[in-house]
C-alpha positions in Angstrom: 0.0 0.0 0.0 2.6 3.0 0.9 4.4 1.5 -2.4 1.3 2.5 -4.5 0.9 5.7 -2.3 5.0 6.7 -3.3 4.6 5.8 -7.1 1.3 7.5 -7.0 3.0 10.8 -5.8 5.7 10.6 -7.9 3.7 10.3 -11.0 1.9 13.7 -9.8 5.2 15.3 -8.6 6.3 14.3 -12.8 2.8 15.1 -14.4 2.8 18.5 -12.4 6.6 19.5 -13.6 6.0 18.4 -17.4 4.3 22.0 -18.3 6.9 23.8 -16.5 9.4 22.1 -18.3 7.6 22.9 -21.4 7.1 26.2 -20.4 11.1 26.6 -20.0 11.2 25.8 -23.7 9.5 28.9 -24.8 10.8 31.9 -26.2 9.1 35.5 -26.6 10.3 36.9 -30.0 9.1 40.7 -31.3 9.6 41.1 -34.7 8.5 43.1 -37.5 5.2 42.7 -39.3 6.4 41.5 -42.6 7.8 38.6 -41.5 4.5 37.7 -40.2 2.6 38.5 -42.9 4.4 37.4 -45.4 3.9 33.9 -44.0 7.5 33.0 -43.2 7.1 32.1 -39.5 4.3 29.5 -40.5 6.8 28.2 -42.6 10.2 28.8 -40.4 9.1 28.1 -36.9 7.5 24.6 -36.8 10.9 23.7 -38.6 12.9 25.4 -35.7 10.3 23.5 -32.7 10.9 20.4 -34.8 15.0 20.5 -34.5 15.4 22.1 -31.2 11.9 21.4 -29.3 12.1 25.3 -28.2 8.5 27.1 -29.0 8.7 30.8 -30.3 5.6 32.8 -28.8 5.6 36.0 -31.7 4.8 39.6 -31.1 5.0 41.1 -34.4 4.7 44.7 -34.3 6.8 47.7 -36.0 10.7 47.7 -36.2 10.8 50.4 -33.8 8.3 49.2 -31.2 10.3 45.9 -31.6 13.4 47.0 -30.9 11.6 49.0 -27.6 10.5 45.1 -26.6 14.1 44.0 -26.3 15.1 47.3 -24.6 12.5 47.3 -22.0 13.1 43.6 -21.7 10.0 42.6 -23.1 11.2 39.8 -25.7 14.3 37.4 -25.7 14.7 38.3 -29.1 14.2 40.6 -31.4 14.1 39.9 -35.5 13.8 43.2 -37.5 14.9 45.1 -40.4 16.6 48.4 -39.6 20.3 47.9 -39.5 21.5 51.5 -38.2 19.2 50.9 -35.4 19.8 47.3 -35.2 23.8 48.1 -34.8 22.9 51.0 -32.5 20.8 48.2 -30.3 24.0 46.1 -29.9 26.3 49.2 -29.1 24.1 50.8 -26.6 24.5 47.1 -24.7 20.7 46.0 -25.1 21.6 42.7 -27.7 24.6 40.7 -27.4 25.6 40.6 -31.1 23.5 41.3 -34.6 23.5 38.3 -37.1 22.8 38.5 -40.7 20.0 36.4 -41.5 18.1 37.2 -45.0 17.2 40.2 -47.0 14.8 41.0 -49.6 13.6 44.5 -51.1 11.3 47.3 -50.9 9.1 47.8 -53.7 6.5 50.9 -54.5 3.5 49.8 -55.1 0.6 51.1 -57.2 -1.8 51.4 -59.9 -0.9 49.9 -63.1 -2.2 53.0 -65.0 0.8 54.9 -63.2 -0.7 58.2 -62.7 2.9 59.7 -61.5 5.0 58.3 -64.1 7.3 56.5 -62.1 8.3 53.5 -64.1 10.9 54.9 -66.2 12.2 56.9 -63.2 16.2 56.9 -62.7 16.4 55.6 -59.2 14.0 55.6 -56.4 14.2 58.9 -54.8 12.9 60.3 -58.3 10.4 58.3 -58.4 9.2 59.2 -54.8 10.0 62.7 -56.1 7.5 62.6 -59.0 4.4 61.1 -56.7 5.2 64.4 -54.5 5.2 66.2 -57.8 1.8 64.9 -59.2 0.4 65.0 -56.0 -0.7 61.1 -56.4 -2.0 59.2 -53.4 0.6 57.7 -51.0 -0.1 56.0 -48.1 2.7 55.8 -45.6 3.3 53.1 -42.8 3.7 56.1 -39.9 4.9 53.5 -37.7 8.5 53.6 -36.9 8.6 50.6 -38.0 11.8 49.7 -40.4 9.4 50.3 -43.8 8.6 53.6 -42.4 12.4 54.0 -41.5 13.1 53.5 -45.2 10.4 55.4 -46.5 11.9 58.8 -44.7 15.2 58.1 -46.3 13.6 58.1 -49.9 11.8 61.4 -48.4 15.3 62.7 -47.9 16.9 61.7 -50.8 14.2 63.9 -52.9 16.1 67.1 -51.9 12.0 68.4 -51.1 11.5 70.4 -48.0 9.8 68.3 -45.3 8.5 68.1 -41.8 10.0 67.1 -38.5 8.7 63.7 -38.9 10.1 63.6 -42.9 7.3 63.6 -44.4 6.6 66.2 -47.7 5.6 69.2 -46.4 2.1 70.8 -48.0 1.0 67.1 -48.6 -2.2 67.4 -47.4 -5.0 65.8 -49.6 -2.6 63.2 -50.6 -0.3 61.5 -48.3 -1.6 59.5 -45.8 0.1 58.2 -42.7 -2.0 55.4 -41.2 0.0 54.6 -38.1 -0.5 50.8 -39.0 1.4 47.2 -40.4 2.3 46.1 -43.5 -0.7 44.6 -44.6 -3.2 47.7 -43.7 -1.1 49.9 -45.5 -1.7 47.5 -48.8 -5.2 47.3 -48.5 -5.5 51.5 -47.7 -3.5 52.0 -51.0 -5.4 49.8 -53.0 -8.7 51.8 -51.6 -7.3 54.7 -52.5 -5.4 53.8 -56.0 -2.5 55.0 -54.4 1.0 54.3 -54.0 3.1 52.7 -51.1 6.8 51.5 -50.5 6.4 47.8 -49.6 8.3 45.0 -48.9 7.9 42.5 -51.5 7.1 39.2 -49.1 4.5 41.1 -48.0 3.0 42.3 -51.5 3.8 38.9 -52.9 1.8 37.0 -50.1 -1.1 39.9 -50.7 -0.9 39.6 -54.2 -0.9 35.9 -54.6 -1.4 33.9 -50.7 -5.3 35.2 -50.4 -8.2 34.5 -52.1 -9.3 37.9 -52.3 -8.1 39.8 -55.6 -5.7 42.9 -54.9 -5.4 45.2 -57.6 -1.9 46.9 -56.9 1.5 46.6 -58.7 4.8 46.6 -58.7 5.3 49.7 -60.3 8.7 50.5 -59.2 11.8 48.2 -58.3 15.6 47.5 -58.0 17.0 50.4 -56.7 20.0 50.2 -54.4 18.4 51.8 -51.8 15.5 49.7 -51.7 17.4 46.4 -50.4 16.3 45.1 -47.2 17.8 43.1 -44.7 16.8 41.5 -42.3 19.2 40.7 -38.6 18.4 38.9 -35.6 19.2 39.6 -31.9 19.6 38.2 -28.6 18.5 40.6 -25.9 21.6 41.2 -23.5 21.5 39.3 -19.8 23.3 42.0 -18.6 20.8 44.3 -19.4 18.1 42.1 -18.7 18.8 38.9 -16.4 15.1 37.3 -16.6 15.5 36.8 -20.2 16.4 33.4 -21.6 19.0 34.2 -23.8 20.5 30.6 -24.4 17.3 29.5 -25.9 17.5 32.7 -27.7 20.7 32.3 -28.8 20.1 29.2 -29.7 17.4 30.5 -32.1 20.0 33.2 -33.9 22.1 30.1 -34.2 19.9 28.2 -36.0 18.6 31.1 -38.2 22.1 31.4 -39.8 22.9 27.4 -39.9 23.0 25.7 -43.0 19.5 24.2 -42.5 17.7 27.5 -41.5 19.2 29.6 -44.0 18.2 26.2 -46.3 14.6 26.9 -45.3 14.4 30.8 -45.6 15.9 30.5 -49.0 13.2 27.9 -50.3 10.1 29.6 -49.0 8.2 30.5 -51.7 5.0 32.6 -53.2 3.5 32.1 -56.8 6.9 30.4 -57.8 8.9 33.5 -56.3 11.2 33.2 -53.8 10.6 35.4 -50.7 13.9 36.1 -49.0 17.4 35.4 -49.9 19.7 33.9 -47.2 22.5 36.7 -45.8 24.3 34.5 -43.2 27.7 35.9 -42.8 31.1 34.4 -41.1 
């Protein structure tokens, strides 16, 4: 009898430690939207669990308000796309290193009709130029985020006198900043048969991954400036000593191993690839 009572308690004593011992093997990553929404991480992280048996719990929000996870020690990770500020996460002693995982490129996005004539333009900032110019529809991220990031470059690049937040100045009536992801700023284009700088996972996966039809372009492309990459960061346990940064390290490792940069670099859309891998030494 006290020999069924012992193995009785030990079986509870196991059953009752099995979800914390799951719950070890979880990791909170923030990232940016278009890595969501382009469908990667349905493709990437089952892959990852598979391999390693570590679960990735996703907050997928702007680059900027990503970044502010790790800092505040919100996330164990962070996956973005915004080097300068990626590099100026690292210096400030927030991440423990920055490692090249994948880029792809930004895109504007608009009617095929082309109302601004931006298809023959020289480079990118002209074309950005002659939407300003024709006063055509452009709806911006206003997010922070690392697409928004990019877009206030182009802005710059124009040589056009802006606001404090880089933005044209006397744009009312036709540039629209929408404080919102990826995805929404798509779908608030195409309502207003406007134009938008987008990364191209997204587009593609709106273009071709949803039933519903989307009416948008690619109506500008392959500018220097409009490559993207894409880095991924432990958050510092200096900084932070509640984070888990082995398992999170673990998770940068296996992003730029030969079998996760294998599996970025064959997720595809429509026949398209996606991303490229960017792993470096």
């Amino acid at each position: 009898m006290k020999k069924t009572v012992l193995t009785l308690i030990c079986a509870f004593i196991l059953l009752a430690a099995i979800p914390a011992l799951a719950q070890d093997k979880v990791i909170t990553m923030s990232t940016t939207t278009s890595t969501e929404a382009s469908g990667l991480l349905d493709y990437l992280l089952p892959e990852f669990q598979k391999d390693t048996g570590i679960t990735v719990r996703v907050m997928s929000k702007g680059t900027g308000a990503a970044l502010r996870d790790g800092m505040d020690g919100n996330a164990d990770v962070v996956f973005v796309h915004d080097v300068a500020r990626e590099e100026q996460f690292v210096a400030e002693g927030y991440g423990t290193k920055r490692y090249y995982v994948m880029y792809n490129d930004f895109i504007i996005v608009g009617p095929e009709s082309d109302p601004a004539g931006i298809k023959d333009a020289p480079n990118s900032a002209e074309a950005m130029k002659r939407i300003a110019a024709a006063k055509a529809p452009f709806v911006s991220r206003g997010d922070d985020s690392g697409t928004h990031s990019r877009e206030r470059q182009l802005w710059e690049a124009t040589g056009l006198a802006l606001t404090d937040a880089k933005s044209p100045q006397d744009s009312g009536g036709w540039y629209f900043s929408i404080g919102q992801g990826m995805g929404e700023a798509l779908i608030f284009a195409e309502e207003k048969e406007g134009y938008v700088l987008a990364d191209r996972g997204t587009y593609l996966q709106y273009k071709y991954g949803r039933s519903q039809p989307f009416d948008l372009g690619v109506v500008y492309e392959g500018d220097d400036m409009l490559k993207n990459p894409y880095g991924v960061i432990p958050v510092n346990p200096e900084k932070h000593p509640h984070v888990k940064f082995d398992l999170a390290d673990t998770f940068a490792q296996w992003l730029v191993s030969e079998r996760g940069q294998q599996i970025i670099g064959s997720y595809q859309l429509h026949d398209q690839p996606l991303f490229f891998s960017d792993a470096k030494e």
